[in-house]
SETOR-44342 format. One record per residue: residue number from 0; residue in one letter; z, x, y of N, C-alpha, C, O in turn. Coordinates in steps of 0.001 Angstrom, whole numbers, plus 500000, padded with zeros to 6 digits. Layout:
# SETOR-44342
+------+-------+--------+--------+--------+--------+--------+--------+--------+--------+--------+--------+--------+--------+
| keba | kolro |    n_w |    n_u |    n_v |   ca_w |   ca_u |   ca_v |    c_w |    c_u |    c_v |    o_w |    o_u |    o_v |
+------+-------+--------+--------+--------+--------+--------+--------+--------+--------+--------+--------+--------+--------+
|  NUM |     a |      Z |      X |      Y |      Z |      X |      Y |      Z |      X |      Y |      Z |      X |      Y |
...
+------+-------+--------+--------+--------+--------+--------+--------+--------+--------+--------+--------+--------+--------+
END
This chain:
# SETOR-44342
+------+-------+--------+--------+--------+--------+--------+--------+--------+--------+--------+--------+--------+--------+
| keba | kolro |    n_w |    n_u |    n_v |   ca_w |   ca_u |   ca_v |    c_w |    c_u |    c_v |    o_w |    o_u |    o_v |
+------+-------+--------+--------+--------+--------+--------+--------+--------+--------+--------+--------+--------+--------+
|    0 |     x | 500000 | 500839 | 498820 | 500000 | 500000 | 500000 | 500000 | 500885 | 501244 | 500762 | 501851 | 501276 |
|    1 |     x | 499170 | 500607 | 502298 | 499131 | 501439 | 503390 | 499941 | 501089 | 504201 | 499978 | 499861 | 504279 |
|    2 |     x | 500807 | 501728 | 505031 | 501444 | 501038 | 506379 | 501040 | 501849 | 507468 | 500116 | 502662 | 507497 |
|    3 |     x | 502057 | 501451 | 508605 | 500972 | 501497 | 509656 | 502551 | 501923 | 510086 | 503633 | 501464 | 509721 |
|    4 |     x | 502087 | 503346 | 511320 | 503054 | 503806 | 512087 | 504418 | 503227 | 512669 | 504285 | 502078 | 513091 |
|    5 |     x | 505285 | 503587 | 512749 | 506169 | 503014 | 513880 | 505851 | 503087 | 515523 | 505906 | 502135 | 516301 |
|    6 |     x | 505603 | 504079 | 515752 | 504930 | 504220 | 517308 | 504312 | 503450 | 517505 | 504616 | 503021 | 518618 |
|    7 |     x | 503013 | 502557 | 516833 | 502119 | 501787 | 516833 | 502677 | 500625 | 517370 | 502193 | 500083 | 518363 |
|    8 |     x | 503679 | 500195 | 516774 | 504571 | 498690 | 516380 | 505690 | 498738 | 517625 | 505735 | 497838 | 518463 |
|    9 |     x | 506192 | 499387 | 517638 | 507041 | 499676 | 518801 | 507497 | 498904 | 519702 | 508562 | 498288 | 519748 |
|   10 |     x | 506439 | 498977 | 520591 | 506112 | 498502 | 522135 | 506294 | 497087 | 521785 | 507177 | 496401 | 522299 |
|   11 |     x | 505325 | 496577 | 520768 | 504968 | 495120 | 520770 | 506322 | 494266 | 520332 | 506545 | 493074 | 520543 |
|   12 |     x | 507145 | 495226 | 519670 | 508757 | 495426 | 518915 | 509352 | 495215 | 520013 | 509968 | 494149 | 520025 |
|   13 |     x | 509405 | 495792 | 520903 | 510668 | 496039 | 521949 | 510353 | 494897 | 523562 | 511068 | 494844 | 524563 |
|   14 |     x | 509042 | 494114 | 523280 | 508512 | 493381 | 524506 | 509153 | 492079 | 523716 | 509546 | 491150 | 524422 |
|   15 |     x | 509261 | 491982 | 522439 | 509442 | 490369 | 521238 | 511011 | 490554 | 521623 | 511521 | 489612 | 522230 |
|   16 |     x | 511867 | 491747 | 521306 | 513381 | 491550 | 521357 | 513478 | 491438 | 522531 | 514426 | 490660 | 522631 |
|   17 |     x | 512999 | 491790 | 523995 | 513582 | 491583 | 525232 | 513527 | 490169 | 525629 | 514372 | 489604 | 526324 |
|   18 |     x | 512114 | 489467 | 524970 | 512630 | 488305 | 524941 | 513115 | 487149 | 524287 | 513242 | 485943 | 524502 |
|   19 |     x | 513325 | 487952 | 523442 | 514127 | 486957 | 522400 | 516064 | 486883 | 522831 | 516853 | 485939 | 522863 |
|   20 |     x | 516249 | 488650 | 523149 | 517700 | 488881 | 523035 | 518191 | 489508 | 524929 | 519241 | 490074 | 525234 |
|   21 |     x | 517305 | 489231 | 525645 | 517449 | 490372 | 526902 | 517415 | 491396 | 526485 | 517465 | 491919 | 525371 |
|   22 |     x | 517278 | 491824 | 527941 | 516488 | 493082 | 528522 | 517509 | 494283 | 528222 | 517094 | 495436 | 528103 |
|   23 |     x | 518922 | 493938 | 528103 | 519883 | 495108 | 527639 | 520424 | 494805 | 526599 | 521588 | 495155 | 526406 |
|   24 |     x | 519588 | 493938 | 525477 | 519845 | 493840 | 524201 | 520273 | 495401 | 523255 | 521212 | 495803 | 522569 |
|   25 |     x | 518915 | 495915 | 523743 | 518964 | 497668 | 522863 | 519771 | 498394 | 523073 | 519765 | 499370 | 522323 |
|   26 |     x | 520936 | 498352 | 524206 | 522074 | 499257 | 524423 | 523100 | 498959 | 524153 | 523958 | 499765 | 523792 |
|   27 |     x | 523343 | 497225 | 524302 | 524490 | 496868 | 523676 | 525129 | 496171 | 525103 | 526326 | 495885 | 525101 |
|   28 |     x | 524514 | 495973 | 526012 | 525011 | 495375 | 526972 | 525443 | 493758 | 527321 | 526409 | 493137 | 527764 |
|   29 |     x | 523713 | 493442 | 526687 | 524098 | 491957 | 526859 | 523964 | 491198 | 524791 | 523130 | 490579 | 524129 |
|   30 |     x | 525107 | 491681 | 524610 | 525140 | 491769 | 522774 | 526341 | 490000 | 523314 | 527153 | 489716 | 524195 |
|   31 |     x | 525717 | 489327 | 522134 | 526665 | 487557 | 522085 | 528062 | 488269 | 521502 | 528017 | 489279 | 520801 |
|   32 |     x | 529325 | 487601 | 521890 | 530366 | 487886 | 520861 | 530189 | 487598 | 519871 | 529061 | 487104 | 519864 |
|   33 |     x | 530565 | 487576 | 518991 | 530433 | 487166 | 517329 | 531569 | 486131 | 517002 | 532726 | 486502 | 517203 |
|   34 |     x | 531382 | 485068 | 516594 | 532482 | 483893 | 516395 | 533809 | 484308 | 515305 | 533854 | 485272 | 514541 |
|   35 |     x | 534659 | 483429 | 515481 | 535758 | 483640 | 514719 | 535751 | 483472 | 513217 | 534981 | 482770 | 512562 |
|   36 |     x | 536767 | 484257 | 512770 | 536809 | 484069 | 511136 | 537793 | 483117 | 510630 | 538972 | 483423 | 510803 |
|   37 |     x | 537450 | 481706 | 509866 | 538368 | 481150 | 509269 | 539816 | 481509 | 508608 | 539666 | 481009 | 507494 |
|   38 |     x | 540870 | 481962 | 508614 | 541611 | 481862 | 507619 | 541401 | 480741 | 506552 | 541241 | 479526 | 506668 |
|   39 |     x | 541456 | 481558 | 505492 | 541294 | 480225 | 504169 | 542816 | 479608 | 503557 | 543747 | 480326 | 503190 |
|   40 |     x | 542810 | 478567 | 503553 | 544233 | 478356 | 502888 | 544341 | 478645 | 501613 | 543301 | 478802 | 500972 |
|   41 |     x | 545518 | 478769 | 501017 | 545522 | 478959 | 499660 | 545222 | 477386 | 498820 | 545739 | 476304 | 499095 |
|   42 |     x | 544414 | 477634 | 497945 | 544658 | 476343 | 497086 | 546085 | 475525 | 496573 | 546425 | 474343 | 496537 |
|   43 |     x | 546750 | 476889 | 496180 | 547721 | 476167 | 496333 | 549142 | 477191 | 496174 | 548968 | 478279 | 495626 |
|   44 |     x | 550302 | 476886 | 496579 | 551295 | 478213 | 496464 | 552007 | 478326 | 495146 | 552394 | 477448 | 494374 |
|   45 |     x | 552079 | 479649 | 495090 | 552592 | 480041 | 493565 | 553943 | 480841 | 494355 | 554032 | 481517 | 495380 |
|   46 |     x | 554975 | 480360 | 493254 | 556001 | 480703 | 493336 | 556586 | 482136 | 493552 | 556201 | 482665 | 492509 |
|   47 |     x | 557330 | 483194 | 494291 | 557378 | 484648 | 494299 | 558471 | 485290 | 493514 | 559506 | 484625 | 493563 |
|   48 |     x | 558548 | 486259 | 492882 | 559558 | 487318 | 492270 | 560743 | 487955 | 493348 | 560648 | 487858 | 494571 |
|   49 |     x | 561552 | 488434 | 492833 | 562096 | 489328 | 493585 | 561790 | 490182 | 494495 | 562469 | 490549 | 495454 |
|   50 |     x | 560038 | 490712 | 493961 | 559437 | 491641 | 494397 | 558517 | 491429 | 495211 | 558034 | 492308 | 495924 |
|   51 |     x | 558066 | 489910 | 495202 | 557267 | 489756 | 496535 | 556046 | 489280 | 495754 | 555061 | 488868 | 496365 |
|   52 |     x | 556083 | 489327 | 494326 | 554929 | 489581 | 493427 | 554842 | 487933 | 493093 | 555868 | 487252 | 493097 |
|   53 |     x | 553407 | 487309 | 492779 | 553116 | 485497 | 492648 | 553648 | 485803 | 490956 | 553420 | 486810 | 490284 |
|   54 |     x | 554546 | 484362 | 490500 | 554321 | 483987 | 489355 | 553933 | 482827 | 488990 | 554315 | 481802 | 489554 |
|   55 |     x | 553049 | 482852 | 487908 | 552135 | 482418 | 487182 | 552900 | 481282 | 486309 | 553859 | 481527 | 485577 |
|   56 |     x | 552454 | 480290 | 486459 | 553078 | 479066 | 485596 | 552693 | 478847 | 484523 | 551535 | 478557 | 484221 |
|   57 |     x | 553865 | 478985 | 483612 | 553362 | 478226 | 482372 | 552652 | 476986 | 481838 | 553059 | 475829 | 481735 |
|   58 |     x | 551500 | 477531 | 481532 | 550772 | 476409 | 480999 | 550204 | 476137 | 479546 | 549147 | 475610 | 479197 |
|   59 |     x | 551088 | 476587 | 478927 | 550717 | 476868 | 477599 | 551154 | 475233 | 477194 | 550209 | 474446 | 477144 |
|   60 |     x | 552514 | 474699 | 476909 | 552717 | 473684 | 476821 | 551746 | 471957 | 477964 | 551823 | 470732 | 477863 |
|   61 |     x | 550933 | 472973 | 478940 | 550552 | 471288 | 479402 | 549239 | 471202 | 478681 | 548543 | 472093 | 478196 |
|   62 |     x | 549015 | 469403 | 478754 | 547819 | 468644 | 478304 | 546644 | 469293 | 479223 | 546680 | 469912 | 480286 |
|   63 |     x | 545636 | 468910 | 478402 | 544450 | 469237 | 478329 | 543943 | 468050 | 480324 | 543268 | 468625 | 481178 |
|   64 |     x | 544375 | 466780 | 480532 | 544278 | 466375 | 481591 | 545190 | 466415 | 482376 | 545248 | 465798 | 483439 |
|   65 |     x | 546195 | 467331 | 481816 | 547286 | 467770 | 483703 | 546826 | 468994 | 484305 | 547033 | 469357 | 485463 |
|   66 |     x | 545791 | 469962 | 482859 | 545293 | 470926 | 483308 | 544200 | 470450 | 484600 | 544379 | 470975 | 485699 |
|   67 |     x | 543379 | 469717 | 484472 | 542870 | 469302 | 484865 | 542784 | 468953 | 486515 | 542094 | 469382 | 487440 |
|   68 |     x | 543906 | 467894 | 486382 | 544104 | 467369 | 487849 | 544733 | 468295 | 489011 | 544873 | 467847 | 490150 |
+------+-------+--------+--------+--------+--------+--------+--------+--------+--------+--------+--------+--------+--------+
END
């Protein structure tokens, strides 16, 4: 497959982002903030150790539909 220079592409590159993103897009001037990150809740809370460490519930004894719900 042949390609074709970067120098070539460039110009026509850097006239599409100025107007797509402004004119001080390429330096970092006029860059959007970036939106916030959700905290996720936990599904659901598991009980803690002494140590700070989650324990795990026995589920050996439940039904097949309490597993479930």
């Amino acid at each position: 497959m042949k390609t074709k220079d970067w120098e070539d592409i460039e110009p026509v590159w850097q006239e599409y982002a100025k107007e797509q993103f402004g004119a001080g897009a390429r330096d970092g001037a006029h860059q959007v903030k970036g939106g916030r990150k959700r905290i996720r809740k936990p599904a659901f809370e598991l009980e803690m150790d002494g140590e700070g460490m989650p324990l795990l519930p026995d589920i050996t004894d439940t039904k097949l539909e309490e597993k479930k719900a």
